[in-house]
C-alpha positions in Angstrom: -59.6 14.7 -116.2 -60.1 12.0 -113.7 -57.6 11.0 -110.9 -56.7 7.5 -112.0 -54.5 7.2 -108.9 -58.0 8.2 -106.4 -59.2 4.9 -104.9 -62.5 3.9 -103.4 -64.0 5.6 -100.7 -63.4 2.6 -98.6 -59.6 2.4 -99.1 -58.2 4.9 -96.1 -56.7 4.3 -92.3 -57.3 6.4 -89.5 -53.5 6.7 -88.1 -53.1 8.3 -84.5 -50.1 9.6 -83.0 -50.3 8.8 -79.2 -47.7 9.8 -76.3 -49.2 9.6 -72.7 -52.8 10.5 -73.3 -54.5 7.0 -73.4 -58.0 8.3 -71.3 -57.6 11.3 -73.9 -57.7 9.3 -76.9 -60.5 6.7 -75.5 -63.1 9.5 -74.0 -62.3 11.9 -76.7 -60.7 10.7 -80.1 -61.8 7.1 -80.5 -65.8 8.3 -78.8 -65.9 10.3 -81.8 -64.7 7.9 -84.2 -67.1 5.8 -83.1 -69.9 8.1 -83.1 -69.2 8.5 -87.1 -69.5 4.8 -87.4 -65.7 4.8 -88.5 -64.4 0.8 -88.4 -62.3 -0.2 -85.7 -60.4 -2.0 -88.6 -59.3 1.2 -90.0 -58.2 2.4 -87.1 -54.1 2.6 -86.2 -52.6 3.6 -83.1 -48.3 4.7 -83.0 -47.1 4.9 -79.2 -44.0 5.8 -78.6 -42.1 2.3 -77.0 -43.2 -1.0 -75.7 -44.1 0.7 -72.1 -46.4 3.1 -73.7 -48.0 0.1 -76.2 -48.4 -1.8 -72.6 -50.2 1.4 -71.2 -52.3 1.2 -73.8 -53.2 -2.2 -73.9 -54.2 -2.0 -70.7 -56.7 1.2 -71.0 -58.1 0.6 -74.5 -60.6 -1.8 -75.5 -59.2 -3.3 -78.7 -62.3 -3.5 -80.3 -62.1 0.1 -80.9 -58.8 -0.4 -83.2 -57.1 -2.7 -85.4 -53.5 -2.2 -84.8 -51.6 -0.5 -81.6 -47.7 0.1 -82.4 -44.6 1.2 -81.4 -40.7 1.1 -82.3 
């Protein structure tokens, strides 16, 4: 019996938990995301607070996501 819940393939987000690691998840986490061709507009990243959402700002190239959030 099909899963009539299942969406497209298309319909998915990449969500990524970040705390303090912002060269980590540019060299590393979204490199490899890019390498697979994965859209920056499926792309989500959850900091902690505004200071770490700053941090980030700063050191990521927001091409390589769509959203970067905190509390």
């Amino acid at each position: 019996m099909a899963n009539k819940t299942r969406k497209s393939k298309g319909d998915y987000i990449v969500a990524i938990p970040s705390y303090k690691r912002t060269e980590t998840l540019k060299e590393k986490t979204l490199a490899v995301l890019q390498r697979y061709k994965i859209p920056a507009s499926k792309i989500f990243i959850f900091v902690a607070d505004k200071e770490e959402e700053e941090n980030y700002r700063k050191a990521l190239d927001s091409k390589c996501y769509t959203r970067l959030l905190s509390e």
